[in-house]
C-alpha positions as CSV (number, residue, x, y, z in Angstrom):
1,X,11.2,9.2,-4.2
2,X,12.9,12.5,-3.3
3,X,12.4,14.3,0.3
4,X,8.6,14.5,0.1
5,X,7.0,11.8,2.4
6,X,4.6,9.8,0.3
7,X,1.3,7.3,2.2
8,X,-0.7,5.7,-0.6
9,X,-4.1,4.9,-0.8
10,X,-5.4,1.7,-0.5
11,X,-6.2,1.7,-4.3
12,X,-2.3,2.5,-5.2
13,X,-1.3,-0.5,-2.8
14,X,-3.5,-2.6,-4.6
15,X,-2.3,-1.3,-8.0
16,X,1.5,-1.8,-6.9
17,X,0.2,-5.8,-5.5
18,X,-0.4,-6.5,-9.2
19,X,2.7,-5.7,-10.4
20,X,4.7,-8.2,-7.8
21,X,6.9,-10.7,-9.3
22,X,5.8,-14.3,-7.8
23,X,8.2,-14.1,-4.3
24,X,8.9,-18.3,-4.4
25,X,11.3,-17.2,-7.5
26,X,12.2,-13.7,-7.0
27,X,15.8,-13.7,-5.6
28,X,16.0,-10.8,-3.4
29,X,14.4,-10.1,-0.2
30,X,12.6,-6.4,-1.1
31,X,11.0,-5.6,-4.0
32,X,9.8,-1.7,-5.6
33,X,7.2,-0.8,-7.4
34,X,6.7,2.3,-9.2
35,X,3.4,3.9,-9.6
36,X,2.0,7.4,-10.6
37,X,1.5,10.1,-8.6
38,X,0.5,12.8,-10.4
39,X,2.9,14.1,-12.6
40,X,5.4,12.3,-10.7
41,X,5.9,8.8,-9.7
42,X,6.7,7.0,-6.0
43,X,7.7,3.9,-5.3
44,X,5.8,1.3,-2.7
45,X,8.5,-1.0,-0.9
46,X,7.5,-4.9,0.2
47,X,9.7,-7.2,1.7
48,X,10.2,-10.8,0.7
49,X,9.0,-12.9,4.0
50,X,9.3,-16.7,4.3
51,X,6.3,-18.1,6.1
52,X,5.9,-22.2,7.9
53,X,3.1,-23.9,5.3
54,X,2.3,-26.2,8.3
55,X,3.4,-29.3,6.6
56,X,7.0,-28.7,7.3
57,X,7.4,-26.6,4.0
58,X,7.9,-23.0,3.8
59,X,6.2,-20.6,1.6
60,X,7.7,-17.3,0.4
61,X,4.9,-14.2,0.4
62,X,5.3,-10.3,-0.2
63,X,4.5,-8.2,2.9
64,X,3.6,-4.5,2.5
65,X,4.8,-2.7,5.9
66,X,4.1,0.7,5.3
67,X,1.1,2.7,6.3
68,X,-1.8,3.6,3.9
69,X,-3.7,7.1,3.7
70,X,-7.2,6.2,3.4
71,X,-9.8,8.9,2.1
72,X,-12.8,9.2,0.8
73,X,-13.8,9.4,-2.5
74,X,-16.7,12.3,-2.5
75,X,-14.6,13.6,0.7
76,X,-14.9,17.1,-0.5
77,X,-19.0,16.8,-1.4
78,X,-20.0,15.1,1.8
79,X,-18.0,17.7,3.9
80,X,-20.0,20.8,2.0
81,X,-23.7,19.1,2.3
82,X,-22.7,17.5,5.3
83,X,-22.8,19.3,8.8
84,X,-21.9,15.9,10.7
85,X,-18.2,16.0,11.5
86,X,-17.7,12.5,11.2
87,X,-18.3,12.7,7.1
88,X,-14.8,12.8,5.1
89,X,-12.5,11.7,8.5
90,X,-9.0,11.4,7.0
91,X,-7.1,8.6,8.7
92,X,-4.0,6.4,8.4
93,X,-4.1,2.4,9.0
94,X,-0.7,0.4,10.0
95,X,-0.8,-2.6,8.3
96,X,1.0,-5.5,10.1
């Protein structure tokens, strides 16, 4: 991923989900996925977490613990016809 600090968006965490191996069989505890970004790529980093089913079985899921840029689509557009400042906020979520 190089020195450059990388947040995807929401959409490039949801790509990167679909591309998970299924975490009951996977053997380590992280997994990477590539995606595009640009004319380069980045990887998105989850780790393996075993959860308590309740009925004294465990279940194995990926979590994603990183932080997600969210913007808006037409962000550009809304801020040029737009005088409100609240139009095209930029903002990052922690995902826990």
């Amino acid at each position: 991923m190089g020195n450059r600090r990388f947040l995807p968006s929401f959409e490039q965490v949801k790509s990167a989900i679909e591309e998970l191996p299924d975490p009951a069989s996977y053997e380590s505890s992280e997994c990477s996925v590539a995606i595009k970004t640009g004319s380069s790529t980045s990887e998105i980093d989850f780790k393996r977490v075993k959860f308590n089913a309740g009925d004294g079985n465990s279940i194995f899921r990926w979590v994603y613990e990183g932080k997600i840029m969210i913007r808006s689509s037409d962000m550009g557009k809304k801020r040029k016809k737009s005088k409100d400042k609240d139009d095209g906020v930029v903002f990052s979520v922690s995902m826990r």
